[in-house]
One Martini backbone bead per residue (centre of mass of N, CA, C, O) as a GRO file, in nm:
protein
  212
    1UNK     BB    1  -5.722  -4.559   0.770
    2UNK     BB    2  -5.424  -4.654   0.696
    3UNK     BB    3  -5.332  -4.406   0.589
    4UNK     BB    4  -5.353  -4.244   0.882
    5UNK     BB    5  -5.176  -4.438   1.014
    6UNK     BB    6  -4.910  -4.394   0.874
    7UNK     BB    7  -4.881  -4.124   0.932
    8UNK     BB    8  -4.877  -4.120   1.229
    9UNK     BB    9  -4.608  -4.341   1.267
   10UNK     BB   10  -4.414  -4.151   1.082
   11UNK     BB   11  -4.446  -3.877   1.259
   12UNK     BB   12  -4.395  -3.996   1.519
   13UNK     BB   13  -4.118  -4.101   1.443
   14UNK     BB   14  -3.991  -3.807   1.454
   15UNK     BB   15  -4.077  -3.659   1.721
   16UNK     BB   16  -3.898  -3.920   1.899
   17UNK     BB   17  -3.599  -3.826   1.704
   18UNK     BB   18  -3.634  -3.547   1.846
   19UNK     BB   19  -3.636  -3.586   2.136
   20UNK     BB   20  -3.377  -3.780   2.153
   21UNK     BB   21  -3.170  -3.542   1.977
   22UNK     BB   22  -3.204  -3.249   1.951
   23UNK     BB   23  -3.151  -3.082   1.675
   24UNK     BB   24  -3.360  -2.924   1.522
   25UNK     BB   25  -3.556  -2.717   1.758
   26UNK     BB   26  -3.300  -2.542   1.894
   27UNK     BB   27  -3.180  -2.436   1.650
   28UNK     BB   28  -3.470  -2.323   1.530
   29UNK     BB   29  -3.460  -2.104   1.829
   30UNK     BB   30  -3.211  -1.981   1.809
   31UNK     BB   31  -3.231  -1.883   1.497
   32UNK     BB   32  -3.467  -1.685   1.576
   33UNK     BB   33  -3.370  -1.523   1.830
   34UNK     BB   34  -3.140  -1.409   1.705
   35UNK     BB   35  -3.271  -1.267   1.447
   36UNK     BB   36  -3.405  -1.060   1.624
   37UNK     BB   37  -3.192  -0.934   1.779
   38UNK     BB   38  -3.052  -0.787   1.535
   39UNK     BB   39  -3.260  -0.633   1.432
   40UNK     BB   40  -3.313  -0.441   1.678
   41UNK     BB   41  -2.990  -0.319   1.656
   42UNK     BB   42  -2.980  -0.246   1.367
   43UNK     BB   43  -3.187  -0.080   1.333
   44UNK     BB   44  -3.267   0.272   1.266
   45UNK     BB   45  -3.517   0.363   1.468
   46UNK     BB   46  -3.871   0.278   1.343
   47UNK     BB   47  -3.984   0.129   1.168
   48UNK     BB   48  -4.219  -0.022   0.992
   49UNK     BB   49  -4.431  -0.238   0.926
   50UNK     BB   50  -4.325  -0.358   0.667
   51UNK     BB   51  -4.064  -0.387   0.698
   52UNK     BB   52  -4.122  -0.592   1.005
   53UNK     BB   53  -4.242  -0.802   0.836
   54UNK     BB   54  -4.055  -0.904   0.610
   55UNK     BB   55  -3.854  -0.992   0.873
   56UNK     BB   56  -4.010  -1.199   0.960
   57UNK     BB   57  -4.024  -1.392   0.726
   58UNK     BB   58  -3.734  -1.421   0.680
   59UNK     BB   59  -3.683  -1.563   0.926
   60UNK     BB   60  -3.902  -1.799   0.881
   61UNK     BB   61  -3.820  -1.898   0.650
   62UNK     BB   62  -3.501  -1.998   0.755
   63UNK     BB   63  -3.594  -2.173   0.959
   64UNK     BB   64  -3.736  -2.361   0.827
   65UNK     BB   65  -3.482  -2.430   0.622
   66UNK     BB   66  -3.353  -2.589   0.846
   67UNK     BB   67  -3.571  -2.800   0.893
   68UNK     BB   68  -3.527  -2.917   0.592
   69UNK     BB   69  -3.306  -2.975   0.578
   70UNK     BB   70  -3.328  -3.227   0.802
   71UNK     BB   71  -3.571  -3.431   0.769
   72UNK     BB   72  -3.353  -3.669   0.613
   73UNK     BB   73  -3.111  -3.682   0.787
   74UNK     BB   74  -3.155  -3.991   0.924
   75UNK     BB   75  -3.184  -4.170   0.713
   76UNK     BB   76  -2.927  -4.054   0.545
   77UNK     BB   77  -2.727  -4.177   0.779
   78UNK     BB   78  -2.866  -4.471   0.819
   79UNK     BB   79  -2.961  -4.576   0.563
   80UNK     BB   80  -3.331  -4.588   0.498
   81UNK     BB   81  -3.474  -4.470   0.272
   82UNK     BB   82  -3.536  -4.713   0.104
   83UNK     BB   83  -3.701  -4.851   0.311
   84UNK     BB   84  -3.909  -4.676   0.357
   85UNK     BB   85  -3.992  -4.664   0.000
   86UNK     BB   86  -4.069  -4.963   0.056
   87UNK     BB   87  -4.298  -4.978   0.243
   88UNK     BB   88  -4.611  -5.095   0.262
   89UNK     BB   89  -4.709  -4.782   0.168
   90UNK     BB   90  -4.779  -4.486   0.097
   91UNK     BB   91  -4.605  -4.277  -0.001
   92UNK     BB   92  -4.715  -3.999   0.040
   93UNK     BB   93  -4.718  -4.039   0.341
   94UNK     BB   94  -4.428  -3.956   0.417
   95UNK     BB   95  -4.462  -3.660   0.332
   96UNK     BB   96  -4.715  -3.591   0.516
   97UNK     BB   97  -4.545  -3.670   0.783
   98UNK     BB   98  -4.306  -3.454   0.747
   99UNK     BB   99  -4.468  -3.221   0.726
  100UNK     BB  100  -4.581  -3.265   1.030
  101UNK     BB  101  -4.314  -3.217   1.148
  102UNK     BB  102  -4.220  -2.964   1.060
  103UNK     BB  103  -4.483  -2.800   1.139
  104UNK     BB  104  -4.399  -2.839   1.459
  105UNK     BB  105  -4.155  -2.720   1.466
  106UNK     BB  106  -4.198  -2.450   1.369
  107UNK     BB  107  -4.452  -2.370   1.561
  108UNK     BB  108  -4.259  -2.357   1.750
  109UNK     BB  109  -4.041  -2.124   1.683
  110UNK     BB  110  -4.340  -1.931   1.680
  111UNK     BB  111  -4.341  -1.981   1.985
  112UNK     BB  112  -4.099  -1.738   1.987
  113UNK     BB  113  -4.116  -1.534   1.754
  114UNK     BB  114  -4.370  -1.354   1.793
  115UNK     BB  115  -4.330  -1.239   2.037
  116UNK     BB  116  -4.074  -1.088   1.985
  117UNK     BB  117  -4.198  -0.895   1.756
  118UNK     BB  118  -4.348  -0.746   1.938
  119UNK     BB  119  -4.150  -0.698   2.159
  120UNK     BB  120  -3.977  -0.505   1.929
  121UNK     BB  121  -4.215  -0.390   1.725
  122UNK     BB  122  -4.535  -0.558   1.663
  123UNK     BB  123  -4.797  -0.641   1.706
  124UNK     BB  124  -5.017  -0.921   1.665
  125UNK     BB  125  -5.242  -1.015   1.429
  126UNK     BB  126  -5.498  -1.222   1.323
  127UNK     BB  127  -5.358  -1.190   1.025
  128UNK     BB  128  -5.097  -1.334   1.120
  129UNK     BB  129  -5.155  -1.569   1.193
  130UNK     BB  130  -5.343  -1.683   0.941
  131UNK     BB  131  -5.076  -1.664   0.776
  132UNK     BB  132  -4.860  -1.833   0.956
  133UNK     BB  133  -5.028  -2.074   0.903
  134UNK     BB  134  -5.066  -2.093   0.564
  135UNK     BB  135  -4.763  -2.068   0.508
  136UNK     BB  136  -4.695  -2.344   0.691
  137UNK     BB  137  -4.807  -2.527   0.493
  138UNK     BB  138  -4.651  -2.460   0.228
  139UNK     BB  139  -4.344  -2.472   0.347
  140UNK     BB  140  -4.411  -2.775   0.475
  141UNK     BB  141  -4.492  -2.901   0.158
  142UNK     BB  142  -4.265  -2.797  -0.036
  143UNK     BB  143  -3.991  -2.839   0.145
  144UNK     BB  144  -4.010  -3.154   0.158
  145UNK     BB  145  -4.050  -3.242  -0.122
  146UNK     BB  146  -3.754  -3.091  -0.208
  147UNK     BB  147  -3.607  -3.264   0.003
  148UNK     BB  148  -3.649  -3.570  -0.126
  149UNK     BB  149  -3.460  -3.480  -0.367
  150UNK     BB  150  -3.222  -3.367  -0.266
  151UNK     BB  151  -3.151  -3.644  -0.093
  152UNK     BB  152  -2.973  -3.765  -0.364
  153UNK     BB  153  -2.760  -3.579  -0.362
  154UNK     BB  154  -2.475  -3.397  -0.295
  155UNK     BB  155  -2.596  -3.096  -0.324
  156UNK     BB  156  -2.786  -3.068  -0.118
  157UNK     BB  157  -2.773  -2.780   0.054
  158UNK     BB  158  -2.771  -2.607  -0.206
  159UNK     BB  159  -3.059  -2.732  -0.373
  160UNK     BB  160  -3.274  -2.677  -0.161
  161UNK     BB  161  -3.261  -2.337  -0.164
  162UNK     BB  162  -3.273  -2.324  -0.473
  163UNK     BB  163  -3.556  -2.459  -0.496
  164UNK     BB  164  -3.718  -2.283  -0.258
  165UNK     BB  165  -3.701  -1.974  -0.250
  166UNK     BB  166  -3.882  -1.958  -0.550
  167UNK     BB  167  -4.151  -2.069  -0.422
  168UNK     BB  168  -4.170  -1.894  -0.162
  169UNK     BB  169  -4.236  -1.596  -0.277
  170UNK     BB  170  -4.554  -1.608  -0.293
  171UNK     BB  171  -4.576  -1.623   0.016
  172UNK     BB  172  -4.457  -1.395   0.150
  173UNK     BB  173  -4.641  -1.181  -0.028
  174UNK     BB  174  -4.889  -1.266   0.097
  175UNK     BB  175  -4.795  -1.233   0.393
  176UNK     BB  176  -4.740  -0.914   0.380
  177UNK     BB  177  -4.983  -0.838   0.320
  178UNK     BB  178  -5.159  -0.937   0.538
  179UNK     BB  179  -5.020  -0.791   0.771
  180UNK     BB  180  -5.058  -0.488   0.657
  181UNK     BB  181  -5.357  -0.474   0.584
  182UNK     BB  182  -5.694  -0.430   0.627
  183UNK     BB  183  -5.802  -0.630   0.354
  184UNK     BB  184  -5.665  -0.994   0.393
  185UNK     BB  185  -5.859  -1.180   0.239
  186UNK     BB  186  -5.694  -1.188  -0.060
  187UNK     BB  187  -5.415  -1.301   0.046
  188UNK     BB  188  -5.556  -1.557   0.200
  189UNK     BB  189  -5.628  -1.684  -0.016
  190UNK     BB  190  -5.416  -1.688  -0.186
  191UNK     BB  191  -5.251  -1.878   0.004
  192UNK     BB  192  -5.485  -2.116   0.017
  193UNK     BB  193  -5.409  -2.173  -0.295
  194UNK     BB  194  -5.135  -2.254  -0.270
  195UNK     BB  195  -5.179  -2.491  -0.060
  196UNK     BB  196  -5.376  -2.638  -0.269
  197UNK     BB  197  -5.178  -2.692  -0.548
  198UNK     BB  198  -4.945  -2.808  -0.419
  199UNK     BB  199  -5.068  -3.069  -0.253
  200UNK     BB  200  -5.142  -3.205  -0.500
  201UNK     BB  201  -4.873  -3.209  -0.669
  202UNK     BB  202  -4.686  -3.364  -0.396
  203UNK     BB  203  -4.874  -3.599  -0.364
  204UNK     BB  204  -4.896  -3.694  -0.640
  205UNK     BB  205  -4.546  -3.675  -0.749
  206UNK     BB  206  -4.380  -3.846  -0.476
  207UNK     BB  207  -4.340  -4.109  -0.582
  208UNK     BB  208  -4.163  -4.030  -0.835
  209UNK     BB  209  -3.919  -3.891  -0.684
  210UNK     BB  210  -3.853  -4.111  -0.539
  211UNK     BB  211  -3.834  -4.360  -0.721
  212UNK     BB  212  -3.577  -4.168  -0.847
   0.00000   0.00000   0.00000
């Protein structure tokens, strides 16, 4: 129970400095909504679903790894994050405190990407929503760890891209596919064994790269 209140004070005190500082949700609400929209007037004709799935993706991708940007940017501007490592708690608890905080963070973006995209291109199907859960799991599962690594290097913004975008592509290829087929559960299930494999490996392995 100690360490689920951990987890819940430490998720809870970012959605607090985000509700005050309002950097990360607005940034990312205003970059999808120009996404789709730029989309929907470069696009030539009628695109296939194929096509404007991808672009999806692409788009919540992209939001998403801004949300991920920022994720440490508190801590590192306060110079806290050793604090906060030093925590009478377990370390592990960061990670998944920080990632259910941007987790919430995408999740608003995405009452607003999804709309837009029925609005532009497709309606939005149960396996679309399905995979866009799991998929969100994973993107912000391993982009906090990532973001973690990252946040004590000089080239930060550009390292974090450079380690994201290279694991982020099983996670697209499976949410393209859900979306896209008529039987998504191949899919939808590789989306849960990859979100269930990171989920480990990040959990078990967090305090040592804070450590580090």
């Amino acid at each position: 129970m100690s360490y689920v209140r951990d987890v819940g004070a430490l998720a809870r005190k970012d959605l607090l400095l985000e509700l005050r500082a309002r950097d990360t949700l607005p940034a990312m609400l205003l970059f999808v909504a120009a996404v789709f929209v730029v989309f929907h007037f470069a696009l030539p004709g009628t695109p296939s679903r194929l096509e404007t799935s991808g672009l999806l993706w692409v788009a919540i991708l992209f939001t998403a790894l801004l949300g991920l940007g920022r994720a440490f940017v508190p801590e590192r501007e306060q110079r806290t994050f050793d604090g906060l490592v030093l925590a009478p708690c377990d370390r592990s608890a960061i990670w998944l405190a920080k990632s259910l905080a941007t987790l919430a963070f995408l999740a608003a973006a995405e009452v607003v990407a999804l709309p837009l995209y029925a609005l532009f291109f497709h309606r939005v199907g149960g396996a679309t929503v399905a995979a866009v859960f799991l998929a969100d799991l994973g993107i912000c599962g391993v982009g906090t760890f990532l973001g973690a690594m990252a946040v004590a290097t000089r080239a930060r913004d550009l390292l974090l891209p450079l380690l994201f975008l290279p694991l982020a592509m099983p996670i697209v290829v499976g949410a393209v596919g859900a979306s896209v087929v008529d039987s998504p559960g191949r899919y939808l299930g590789f989306l849960a064994l990859y979100d269930l494999l990171f989920a480990v490996v990040c959990w078990a392995s967090f305090e040592y790269v804070v450590a580090e």
